[in-house]
N, C-alpha and C positions, 0 to 999 in steps of 0.2 A: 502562390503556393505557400503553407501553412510553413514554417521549423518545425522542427519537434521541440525544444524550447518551451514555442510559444503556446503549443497545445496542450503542456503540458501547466503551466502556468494561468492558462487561461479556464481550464477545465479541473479545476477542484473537488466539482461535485463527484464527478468520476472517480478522482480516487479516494473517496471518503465512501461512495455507492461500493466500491468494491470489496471495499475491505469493510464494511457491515453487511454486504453480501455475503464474504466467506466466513466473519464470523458466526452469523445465522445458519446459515450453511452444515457448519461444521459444531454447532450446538455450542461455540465458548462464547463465555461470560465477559462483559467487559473489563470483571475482575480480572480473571484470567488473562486479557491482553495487556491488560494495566500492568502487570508482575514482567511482563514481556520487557515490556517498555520502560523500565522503573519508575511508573509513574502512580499517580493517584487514578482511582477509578474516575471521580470527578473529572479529572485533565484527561482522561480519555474521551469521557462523553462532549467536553469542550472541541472535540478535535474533531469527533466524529460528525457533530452539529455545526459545524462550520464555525463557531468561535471564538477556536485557537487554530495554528499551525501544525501539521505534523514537521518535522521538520526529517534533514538528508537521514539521517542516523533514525528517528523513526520508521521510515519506509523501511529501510535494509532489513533490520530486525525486525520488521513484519512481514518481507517477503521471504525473509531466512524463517522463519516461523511456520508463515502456513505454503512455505515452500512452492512457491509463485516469483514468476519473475517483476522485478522491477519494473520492467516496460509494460506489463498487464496492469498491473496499478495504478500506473501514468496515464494510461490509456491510449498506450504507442503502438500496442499491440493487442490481437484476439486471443492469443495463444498466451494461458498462465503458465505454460513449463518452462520452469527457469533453465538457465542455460549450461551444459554439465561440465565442458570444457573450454578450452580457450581459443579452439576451432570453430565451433560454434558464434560463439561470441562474436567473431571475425569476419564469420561466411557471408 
């Protein structure tokens, strides 16, 4: 049996597929996510193409953004609604 950890660590492509998924998606630019992220557009497409890291504090601010849970990202989960309490979170 898999961690979640290790699925997550191992499966990169996934959350770079998902998060140029919902940029596409949702018609933004990777101008637009670069401002997100305070970063250079260039360092976004590094991240997106697999060349650089997103790193913890990336992901957040891009599930707090397009309003998706962490674990949709990760690919821990099928369900992007993030989680609205701390019952939730728990259950």
């Amino acid at each position: 049996m898999r961690m979640a950890h290790e699925t997550v660590m191992n499966n990169p492509l996934l959350l770079r597929k998902r998060i140029s998924d919902e940029l596409k998606r949702r018609r933004y630019t990777q101008e637009q996510y670069a401002s997100v992220l305070h970063m250079s557009q260039p360092m976004v497409s590094r991240r997106l193409a697999g060349k650089a890291s997103f790193s913890v504090m990336d992901i957040q601010r891009t599930a707090e953004w397009l309003q998706l849970s962490t674990d949709y990202l990760y690919g821990l989960t099928e369900d992007p609604t993030p989680a609205t309490d701390m019952e939730q979170v728990y259950a």
